[in-house]
C-alpha positions in Angstrom: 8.1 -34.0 12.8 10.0 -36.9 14.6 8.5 -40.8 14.9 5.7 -40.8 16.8 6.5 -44.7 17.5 8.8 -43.7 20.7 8.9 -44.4 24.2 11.6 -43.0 27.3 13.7 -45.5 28.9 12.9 -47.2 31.7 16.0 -50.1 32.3 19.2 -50.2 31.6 19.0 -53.2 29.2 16.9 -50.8 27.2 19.3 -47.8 27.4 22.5 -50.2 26.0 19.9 -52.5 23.3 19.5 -48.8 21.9 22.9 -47.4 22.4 24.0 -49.9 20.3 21.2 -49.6 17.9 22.4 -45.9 17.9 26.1 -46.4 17.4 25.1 -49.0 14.6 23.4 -46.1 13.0 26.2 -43.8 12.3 28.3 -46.6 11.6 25.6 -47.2 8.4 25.6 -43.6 7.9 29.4 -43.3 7.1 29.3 -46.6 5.0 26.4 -44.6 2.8 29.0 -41.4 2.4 31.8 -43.5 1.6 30.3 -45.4 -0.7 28.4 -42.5 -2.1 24.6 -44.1 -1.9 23.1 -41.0 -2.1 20.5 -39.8 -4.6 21.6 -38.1 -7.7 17.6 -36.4 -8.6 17.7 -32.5 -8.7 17.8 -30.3 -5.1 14.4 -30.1 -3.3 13.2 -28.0 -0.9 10.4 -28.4 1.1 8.3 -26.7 4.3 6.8 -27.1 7.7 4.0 -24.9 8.6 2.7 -24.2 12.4 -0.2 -22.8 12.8 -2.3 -21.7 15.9 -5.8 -22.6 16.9 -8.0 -19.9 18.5 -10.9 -19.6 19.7 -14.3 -16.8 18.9 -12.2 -14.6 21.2 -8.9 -14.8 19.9 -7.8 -16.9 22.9 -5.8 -20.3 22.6 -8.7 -23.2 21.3 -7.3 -26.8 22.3 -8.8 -28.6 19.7 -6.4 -29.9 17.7 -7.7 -33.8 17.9 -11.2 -32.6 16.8 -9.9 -30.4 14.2 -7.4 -33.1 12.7 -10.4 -35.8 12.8 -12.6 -33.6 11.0 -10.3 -32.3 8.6 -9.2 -36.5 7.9 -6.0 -35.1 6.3 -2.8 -37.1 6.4 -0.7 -33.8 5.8 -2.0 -32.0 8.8 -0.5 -33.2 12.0 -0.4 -32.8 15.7 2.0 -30.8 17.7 3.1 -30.7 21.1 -0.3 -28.6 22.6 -4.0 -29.3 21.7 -4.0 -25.7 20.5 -1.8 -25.9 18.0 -1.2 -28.0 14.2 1.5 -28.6 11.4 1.4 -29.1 8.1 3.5 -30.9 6.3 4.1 -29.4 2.8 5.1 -31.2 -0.3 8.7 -31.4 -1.0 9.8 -29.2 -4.5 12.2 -29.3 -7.1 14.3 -26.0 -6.6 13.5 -24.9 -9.7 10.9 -22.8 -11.7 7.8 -21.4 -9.9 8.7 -23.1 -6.9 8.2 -20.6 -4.4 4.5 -19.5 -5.9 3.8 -23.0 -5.6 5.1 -24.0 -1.7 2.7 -20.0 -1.7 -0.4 -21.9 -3.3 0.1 -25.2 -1.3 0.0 -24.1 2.0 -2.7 -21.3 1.3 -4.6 -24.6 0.1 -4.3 -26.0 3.0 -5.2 -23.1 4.8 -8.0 -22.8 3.4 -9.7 -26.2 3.8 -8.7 -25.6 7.5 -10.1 -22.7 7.8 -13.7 -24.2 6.5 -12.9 -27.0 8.9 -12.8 -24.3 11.8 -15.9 -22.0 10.6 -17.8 -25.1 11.4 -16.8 -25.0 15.3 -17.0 -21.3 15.4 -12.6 -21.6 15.8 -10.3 -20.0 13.9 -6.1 -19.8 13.1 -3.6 -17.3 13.4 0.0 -18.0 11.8 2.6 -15.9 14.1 5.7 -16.8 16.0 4.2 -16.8 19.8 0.7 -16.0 20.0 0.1 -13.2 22.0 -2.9 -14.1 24.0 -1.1 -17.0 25.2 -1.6 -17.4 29.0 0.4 -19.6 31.6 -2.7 -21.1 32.1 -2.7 -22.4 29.0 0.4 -24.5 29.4 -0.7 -26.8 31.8 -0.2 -30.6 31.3 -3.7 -30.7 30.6 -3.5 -29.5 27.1 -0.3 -31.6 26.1 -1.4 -33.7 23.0 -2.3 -36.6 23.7 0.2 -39.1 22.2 2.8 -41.3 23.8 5.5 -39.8 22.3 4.8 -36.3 24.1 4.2 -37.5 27.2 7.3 -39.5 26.6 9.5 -36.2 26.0 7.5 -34.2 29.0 9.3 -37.0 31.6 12.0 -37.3 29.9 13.2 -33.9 30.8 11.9 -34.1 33.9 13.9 -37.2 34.8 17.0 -35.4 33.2 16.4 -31.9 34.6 14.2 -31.9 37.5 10.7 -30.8 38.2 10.9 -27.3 38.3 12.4 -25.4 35.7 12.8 -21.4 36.2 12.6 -19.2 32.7 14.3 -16.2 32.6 14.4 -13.6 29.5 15.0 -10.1 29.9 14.2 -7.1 26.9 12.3 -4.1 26.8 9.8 -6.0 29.8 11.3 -8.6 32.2 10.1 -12.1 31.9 10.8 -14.3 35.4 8.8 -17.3 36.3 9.0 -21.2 37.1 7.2 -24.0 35.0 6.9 -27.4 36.5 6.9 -29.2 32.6 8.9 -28.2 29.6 5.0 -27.0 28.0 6.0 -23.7 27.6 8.1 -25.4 24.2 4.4 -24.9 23.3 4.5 -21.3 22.9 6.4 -21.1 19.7 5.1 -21.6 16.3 7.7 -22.1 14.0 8.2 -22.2 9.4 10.8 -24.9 8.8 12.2 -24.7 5.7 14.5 -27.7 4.5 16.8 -27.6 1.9 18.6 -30.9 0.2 22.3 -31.0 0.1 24.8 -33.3 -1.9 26.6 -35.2 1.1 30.0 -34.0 -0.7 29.4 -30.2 -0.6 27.3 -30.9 3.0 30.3 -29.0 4.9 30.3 -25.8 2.8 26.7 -25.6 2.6 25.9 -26.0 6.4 28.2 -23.2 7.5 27.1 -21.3 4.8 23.4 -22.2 6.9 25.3 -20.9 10.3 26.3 -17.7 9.1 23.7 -16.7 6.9 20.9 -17.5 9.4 21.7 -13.9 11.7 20.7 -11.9 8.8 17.4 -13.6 8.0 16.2 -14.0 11.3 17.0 -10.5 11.7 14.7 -9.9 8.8 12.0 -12.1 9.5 11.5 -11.9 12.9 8.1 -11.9 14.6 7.6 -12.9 18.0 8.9 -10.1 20.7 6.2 -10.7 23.4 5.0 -13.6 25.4 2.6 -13.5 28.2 2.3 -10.2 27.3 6.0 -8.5 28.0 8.2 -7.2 25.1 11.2 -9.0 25.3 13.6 -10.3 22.5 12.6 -9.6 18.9 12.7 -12.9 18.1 11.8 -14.3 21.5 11.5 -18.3 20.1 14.8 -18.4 20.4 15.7 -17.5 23.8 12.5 -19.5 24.7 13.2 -22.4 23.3 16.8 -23.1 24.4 15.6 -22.2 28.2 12.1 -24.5 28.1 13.5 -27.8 27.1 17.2 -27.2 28.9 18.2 -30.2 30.4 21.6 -29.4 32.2 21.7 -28.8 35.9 23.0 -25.6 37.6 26.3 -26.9 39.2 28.9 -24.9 41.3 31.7 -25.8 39.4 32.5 -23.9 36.0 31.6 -26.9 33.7 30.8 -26.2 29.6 27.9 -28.2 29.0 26.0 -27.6 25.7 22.0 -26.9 25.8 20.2 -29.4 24.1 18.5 -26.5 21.5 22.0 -24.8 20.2 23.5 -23.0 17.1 26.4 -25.1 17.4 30.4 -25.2 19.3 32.5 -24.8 15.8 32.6 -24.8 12.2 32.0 -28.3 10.5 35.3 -29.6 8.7 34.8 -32.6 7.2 31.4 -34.5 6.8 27.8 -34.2 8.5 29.1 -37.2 10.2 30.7 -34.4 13.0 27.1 -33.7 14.0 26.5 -36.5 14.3 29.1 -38.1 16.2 29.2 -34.9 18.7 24.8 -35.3 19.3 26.0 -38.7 20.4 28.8 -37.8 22.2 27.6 -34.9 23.9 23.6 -35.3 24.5 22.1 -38.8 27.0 19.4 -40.5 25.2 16.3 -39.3 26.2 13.4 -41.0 23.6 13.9 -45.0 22.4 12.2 -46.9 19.2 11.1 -50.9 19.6 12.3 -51.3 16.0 15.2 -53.3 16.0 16.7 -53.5 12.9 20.6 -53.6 12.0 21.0 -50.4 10.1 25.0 -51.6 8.6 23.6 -55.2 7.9 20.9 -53.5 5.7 23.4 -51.0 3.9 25.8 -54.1 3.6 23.0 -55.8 1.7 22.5 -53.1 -0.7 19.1 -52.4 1.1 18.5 -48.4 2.5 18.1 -48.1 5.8 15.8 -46.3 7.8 18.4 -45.0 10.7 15.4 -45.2 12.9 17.4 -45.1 16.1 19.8 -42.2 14.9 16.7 -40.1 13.5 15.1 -40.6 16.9 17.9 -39.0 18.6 18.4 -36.5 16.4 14.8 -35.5 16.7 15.5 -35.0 20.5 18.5 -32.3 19.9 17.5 -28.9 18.8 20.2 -27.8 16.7 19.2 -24.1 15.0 20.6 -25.6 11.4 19.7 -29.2 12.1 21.0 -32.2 9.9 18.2 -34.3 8.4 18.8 -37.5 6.6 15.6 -39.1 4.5 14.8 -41.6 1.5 13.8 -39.9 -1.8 11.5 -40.7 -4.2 13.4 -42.9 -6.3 14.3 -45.2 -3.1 17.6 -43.8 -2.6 18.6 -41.6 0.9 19.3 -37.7 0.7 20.7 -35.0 3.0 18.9 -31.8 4.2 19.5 -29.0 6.3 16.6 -27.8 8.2 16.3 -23.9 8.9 14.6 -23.9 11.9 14.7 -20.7 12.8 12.4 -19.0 11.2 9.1 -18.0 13.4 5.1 -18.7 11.6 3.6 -15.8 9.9 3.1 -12.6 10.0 1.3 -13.9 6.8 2.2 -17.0 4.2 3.6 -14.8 1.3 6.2 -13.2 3.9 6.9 -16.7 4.9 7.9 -17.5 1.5 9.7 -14.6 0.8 12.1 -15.3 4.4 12.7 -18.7 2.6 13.8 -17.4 -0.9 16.0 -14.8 0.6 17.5 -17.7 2.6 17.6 -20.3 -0.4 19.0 -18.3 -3.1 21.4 -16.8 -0.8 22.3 -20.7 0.4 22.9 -22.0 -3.7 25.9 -19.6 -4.5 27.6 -18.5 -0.8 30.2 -20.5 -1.0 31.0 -19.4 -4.8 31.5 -15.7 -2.8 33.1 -17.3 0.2 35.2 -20.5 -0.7 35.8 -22.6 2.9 34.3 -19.6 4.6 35.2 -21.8 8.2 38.6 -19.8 7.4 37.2 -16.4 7.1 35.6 -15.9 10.0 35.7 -16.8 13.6 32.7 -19.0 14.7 32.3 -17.2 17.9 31.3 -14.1 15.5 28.9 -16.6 13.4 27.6 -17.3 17.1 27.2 -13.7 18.2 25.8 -12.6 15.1 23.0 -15.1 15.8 21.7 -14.4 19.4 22.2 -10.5 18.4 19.8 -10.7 15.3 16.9 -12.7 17.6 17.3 -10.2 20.4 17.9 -6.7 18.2 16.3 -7.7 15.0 16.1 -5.2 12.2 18.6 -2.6 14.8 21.4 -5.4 14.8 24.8 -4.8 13.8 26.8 -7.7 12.5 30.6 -8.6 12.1 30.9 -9.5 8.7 33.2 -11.7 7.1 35.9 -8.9 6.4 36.1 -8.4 10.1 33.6 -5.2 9.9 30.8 -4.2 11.3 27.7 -3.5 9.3 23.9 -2.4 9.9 21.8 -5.6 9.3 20.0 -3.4 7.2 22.9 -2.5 5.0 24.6 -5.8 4.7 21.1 -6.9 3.4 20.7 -4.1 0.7 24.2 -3.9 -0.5 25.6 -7.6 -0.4 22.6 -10.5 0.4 19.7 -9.7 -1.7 22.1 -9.2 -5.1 23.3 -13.1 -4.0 20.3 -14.0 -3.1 19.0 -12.9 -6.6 21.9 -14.6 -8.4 21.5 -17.7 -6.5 18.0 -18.0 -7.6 18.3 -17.4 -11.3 21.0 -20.2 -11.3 18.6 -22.3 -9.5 16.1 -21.4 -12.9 13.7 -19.7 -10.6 11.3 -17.8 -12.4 12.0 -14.1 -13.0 8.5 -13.3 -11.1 9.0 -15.4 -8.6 12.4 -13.8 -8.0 11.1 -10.1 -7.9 7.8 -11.3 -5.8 9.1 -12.6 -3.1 12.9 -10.6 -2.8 10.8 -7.4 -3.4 9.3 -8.1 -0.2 12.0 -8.7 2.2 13.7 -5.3 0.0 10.8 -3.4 0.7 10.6 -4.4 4.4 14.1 -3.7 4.4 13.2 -0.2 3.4 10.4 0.2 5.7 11.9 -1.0 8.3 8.6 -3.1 9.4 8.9 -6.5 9.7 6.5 -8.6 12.0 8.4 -7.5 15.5 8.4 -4.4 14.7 4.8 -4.5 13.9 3.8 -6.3 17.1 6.1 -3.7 19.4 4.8 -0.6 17.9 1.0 -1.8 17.3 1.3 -2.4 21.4 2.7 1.1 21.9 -0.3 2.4 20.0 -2.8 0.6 21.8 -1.5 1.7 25.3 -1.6 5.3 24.2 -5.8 4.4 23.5 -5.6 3.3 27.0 -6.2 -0.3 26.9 -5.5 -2.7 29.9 -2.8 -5.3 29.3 -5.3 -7.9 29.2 -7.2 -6.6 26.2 -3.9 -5.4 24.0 -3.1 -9.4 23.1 -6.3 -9.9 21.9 -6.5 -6.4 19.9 -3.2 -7.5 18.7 -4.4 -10.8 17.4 -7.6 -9.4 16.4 -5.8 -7.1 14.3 -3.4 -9.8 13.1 -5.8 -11.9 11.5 -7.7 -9.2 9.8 -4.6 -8.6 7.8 -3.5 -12.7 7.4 -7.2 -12.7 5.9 -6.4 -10.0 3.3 -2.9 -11.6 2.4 -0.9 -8.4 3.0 2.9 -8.8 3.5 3.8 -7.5 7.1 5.0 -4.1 5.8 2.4 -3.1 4.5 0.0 -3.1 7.4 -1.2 -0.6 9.5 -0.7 -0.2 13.3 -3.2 -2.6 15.4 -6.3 -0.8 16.4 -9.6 -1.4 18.8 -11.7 -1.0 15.8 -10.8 -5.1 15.2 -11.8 -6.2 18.5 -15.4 -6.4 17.5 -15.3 -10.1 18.9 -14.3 -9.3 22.3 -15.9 -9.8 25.1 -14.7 -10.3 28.8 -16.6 -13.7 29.1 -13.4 -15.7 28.3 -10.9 -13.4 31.0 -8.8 -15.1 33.2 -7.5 -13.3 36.4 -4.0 -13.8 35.5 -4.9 -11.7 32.3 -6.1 -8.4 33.9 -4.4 -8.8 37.8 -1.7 -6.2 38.8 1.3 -8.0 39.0 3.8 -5.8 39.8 3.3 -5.9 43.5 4.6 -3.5 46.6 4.6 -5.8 49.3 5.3 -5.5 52.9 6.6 -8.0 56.0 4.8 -8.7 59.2 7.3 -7.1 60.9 7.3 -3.8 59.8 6.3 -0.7 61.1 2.9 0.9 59.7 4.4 4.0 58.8 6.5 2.5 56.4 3.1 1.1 55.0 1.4 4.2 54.8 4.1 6.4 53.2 4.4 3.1 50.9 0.9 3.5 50.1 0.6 7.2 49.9 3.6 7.2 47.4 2.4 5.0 44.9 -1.8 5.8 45.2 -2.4 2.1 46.6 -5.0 1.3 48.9 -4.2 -2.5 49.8 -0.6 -4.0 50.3 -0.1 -7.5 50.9 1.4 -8.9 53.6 3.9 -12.1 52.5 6.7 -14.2 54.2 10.4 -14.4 53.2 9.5 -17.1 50.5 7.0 -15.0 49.3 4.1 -16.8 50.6 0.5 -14.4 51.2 0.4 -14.5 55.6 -1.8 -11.3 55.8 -3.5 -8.3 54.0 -3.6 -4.2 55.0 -5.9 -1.7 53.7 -6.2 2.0 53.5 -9.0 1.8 56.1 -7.3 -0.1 58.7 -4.2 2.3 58.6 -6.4 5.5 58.8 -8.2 3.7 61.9 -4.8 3.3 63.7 -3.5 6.6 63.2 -6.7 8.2 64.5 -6.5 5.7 67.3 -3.1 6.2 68.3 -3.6 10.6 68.3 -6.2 10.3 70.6 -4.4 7.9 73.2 -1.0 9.3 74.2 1.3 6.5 74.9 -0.3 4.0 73.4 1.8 0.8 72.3 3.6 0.5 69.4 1.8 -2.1 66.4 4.0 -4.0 63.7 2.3 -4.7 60.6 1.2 -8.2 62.1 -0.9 -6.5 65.0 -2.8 -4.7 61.8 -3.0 -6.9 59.0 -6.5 -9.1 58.2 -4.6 -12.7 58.8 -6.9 -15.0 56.9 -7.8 -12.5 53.7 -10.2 -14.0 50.5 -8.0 -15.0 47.9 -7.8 -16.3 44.2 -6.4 -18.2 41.9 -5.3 -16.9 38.7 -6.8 -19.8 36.9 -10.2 -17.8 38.0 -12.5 -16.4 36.0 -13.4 -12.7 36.0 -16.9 -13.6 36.8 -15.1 -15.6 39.8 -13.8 -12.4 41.4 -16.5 -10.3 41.0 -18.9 -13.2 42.4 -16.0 -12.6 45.2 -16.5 -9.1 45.9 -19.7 -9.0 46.1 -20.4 -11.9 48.4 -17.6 -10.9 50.6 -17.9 -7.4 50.0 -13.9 -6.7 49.6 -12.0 -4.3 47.5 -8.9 -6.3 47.2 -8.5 -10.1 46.3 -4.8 -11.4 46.0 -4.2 -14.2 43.3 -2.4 -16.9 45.4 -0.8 -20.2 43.6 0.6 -22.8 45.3 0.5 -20.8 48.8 2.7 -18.0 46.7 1.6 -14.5 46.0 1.3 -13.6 42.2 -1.0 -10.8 41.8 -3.7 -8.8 43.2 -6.7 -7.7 41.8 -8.9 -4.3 42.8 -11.9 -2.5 42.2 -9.6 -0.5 39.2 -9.1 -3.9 37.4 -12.8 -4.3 36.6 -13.1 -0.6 35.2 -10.2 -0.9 33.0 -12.3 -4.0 31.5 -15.4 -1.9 31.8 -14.2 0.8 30.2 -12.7 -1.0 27.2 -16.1 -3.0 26.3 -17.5 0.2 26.2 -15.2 1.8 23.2 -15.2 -1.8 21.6 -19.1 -1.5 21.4 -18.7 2.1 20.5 -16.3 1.3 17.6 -18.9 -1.9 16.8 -21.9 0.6 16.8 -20.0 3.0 14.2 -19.4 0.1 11.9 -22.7 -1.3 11.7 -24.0 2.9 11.1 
């Protein structure tokens, strides 16, 4: 988590009093290296856990200020929306029973959360994207509020614009525009950090860039938001796009994306990263501290880097350089694996961060000045293939081949990952706990994507409405977080853990159709009613070229001028405009279902479209409400049989 003690800049006087602060910085940081300042105390590694607060109905809480006050715990923190936490995990020597202990300290803190929540009638879910996440949900209104988010929230806006158009295509199609970069919000991340000696920093961080295609591949577990299937790891692709600051421009200008896996191997020192985040990226957040970073270092004092450790807190990089003070006062390196999504459950968390960590201690041994082996374009590819294939990626190894991610994993990584943890003195357990789970996902082939895409195959085949297969999703998921099962192990998602839902809590955007056959005021009603006879529709909106709602036409009113028109021979030709109900009742999809039905039945209508700002979005019919019907029904069914 970056300083919290930050503000955007408003003058220029600001903007160069900080550059300079900045430039100082690095210039402190290079006097450390070359000097060699750095802490000689064993490796550590250390964690960041996300976690996601939800409410009786599996739906996003945002309560994260009431939680944290309650809970009066200086390791749990804020994050950037109301409905979501961090915890900051001890740091550990990488040694021993490390990895059973980082298992024990954050199911400690889990557990004094989840008393904490029991108390509010709340509870968490530890997953990559949550999948009952709605747009609603990522209005400004549940931004945390702290300075420094609001801070980052105009900051892009000043850099990028207002609006800010997300596209991501998989399995489903994901298109829509966001007026704040909230929908950063959506992923829940594990952050695993590992120390590195400044003088084997370059070996070790491209080491980091090439190993991190097979992990992710392994540990993914967010393909869905908003409630398409899209990327298996779908963080990735979200994050880059939701806090992208570069402008479209005609011109074909490289410009790097402020969340990146990188532009080329490092060469000489973690100074490169450094030098280029400066280089390449405008200053977005400021500090007011003003101290002089190389007048400190000069003394024989450490220095903070405040302004560079600002900065760096404000570009995204996959493997991201960290610098810190240790305990015996004296500054250290990390490398911060930031790729790896929350959950499915805290021992497979674990077990992605062994495989990554023992694999990290002996690469290079393998792969001397790998940089020379392999093109970084390939590193590159192999990256954005893993988060949008997963466990079905193919990657071009280091030899130039191509291997299934699967295979590479079974024949080649886990035996290094093993060795590189026994010369770390990990304990034997430890070692066959935690690499026995990522070789017996392997083997499965489940991981928590794979979980999530085929659990929401299931549940459409027991014909439930895409509003109610997040929260049986989720439902299902926290049954087996409770129960501590690694992902491959669990069983497809089914109704039978919905026992908590209930349509009070449904938005419109959740259960609205939204994929829309639209006609133009101009058109001809035959078109209309062949349109409508084709696809078993009896409303179609009527919207302008900008997509705007101008009208509505039913089923009714169609019949009415076809009978009309047989009985009077040459009567005039009608466009749709001549037809349509100009002024129709609309929504919002911010609404409540008990909105729309209070809607239906004052206005007795079968059709309301869901308009925002003046644009059409959705509709919702008299079919909507008895898919919702029909699945409280087999949710109290399934409740009844329990309780028997």
């Amino acid at each position: 988590m970056g300083s919290l003690d930050v503000k955007i800049v408003s003058n220029q006087k600001q903007l160069d009093d900080f550059t300079r602060r900045l430039l100082t910085d690095v210039r402190a940081l290079e006097y450390l290296i070359e000097n060699n300042m750095f802490t000689n105390i064993p490796a550590m590694i250390g964690a960041e856990q996300e976690i996601c607060l939800v409410n009786e109905y599996y739906k996003p809480a945002p309560m994260a200020m009431e939680v944290l006050e309650a809970l009066n715990d200086p390791d749990f923190t804020t994050e950037l929306a109301k409905f979501n936490l961090e915890v900051n995990l001890p740091p550990l020597p990488f040694t021993g029973d490390c990895f059973s202990a980082m298992e024990s300290n954050i199911d400690a803190k889990l557990d004094k959360l989840e008393k904490v929540l029991l108390d509010k009638d709340l509870r968490y879910i530890i997953t990559g994207i949550l999948p009952t996440l709605r747009k609603f949900d990522l209005e400004i209104e549940n931004l945390t509020p702290l300075k420094r988010y609001m801070a980052l929230m105009k900051a892009i806006s000043k850099l990028r614009g207002t609006f800010h158009e997300l596209k991501i295509k998989g399995i489903d199609e994901l298109n829509l525009q966001h007026d704040t970069a909230m929908l950063e919000a959506c992923n829940t991340s594990f952050q695993v950090h590992l120390q590195v000696d400044p003088s084997n920093f370059v070996e070790k961080y491209n080491s980091a860039q090439i190993l991190i295609a097979p992990v992710l591949a392994i540990g993914s577990n967010s393909p869905m938001l908003f409630g398409r299937r899209l990327w298996s790891e779908t963080r990735i692709a979200l994050f880059q796009q939701s806090i992208d600051t570069r402008r479209s421009s005609e011109h074909l200008r490289d410009r790097s994306p402020r969340v990146m896996f990188g532009n080329k191997w490092l060469e000489n020192s973690v100074l490169e990263l450094y030098k280029e985040d400066v280089a390449r990226f405008r200053i977005m957040l400021m500090t007011q501290n003003k101290d002089n970073s190389l007048a400190e270092v000069k003394e024989g004092r450490i220095p903070k880097l405040g302004a560079l450790s600002v900065h760096n807190s404000t570009v995204y990089r996959w493997n991201r350089p960290c610098y810190g003070i240790s305990s015996d006062g004296k500054p250290h390196l990390r490398i911060e694996n930031r790729t790896l999504p929350s959950g499915p459950t805290v021992v497979d968390e674990v077990a992605n961060s062994a495989f990554w960590l023992g694999m990290m201690s002996v690469f290079e041994d393998y792969y001397p000045n790998v940089h020379r082996l392999m093109d970084f374009d390939d590193a590159r590819i192999n990256f954005i293939s893993a988060a949008f294939k997963g466990m079905d990626t193919e990657l071009k190894w280091i030899n130039g081949k191509k291997y299934p991610v699967s295979e590479l994993i079974k024949k080649e990584l886990l035996p290094i990952a093993r060795e590189g943890l026994e010369n770390q003195g990990i304990n034997s357990s430890d070692i066959d706990r935690y690499l026995g789970i990522i070789e017996e996902r392997n083997t499965i082939r489940q991981n928590g994507s794979t979980w999530l895409l085929n659990s929401f195959s299931a549940l459409v085949k027991e014909d439930l409405g895409k509003e109610e297969i997040p929260v049986a999703l989720t439902a299902n998921m926290h049954t087996f977080q409770s129960m501590k099962i690694p992902v491959h192990k669990w069983e497809l998602a089914k109704i039978r853990d919905m026992k908590k839902w209930h349509p009070t809590g449904i938005l419109v955007e959740e259960f609205m159709t939204t994929d829309l056959f639209t006609v133009h005021k101009d058109d001809i009603p035959e078109l209309v009613v062949d349109m409508m006879d084709w696809q078993r529709i009896r409303f179609t909106p009527v919207e302008d070229k900008k997509g705007r709602l101008i009208g509505l036409i039913s089923s009714r009113i169609l019949m009415r001028y076809l009978i009309d028109r047989n009985k009077e021979t040459g009567m005039e030709e009608k466009k749709v405009k001549d037809l349509m109900i100009k002024d129709p009742i609309t929504i919002s999809p911010e609404s409540t279902v008990f909105d729309a039905m209070y809607l239906f039945r004052e206005h007795k209508i079968g059709c309301l479209p869901v308009v925002k700002k003046d644009k059409l979005v959705g509709i919702v019919t008299e079919g909507n409400f008895l898919g919702i019907t029909k699945t409280l029904l087999k949710v109290l069914e399934e409740s009844n049989k329990k309780d028997e």
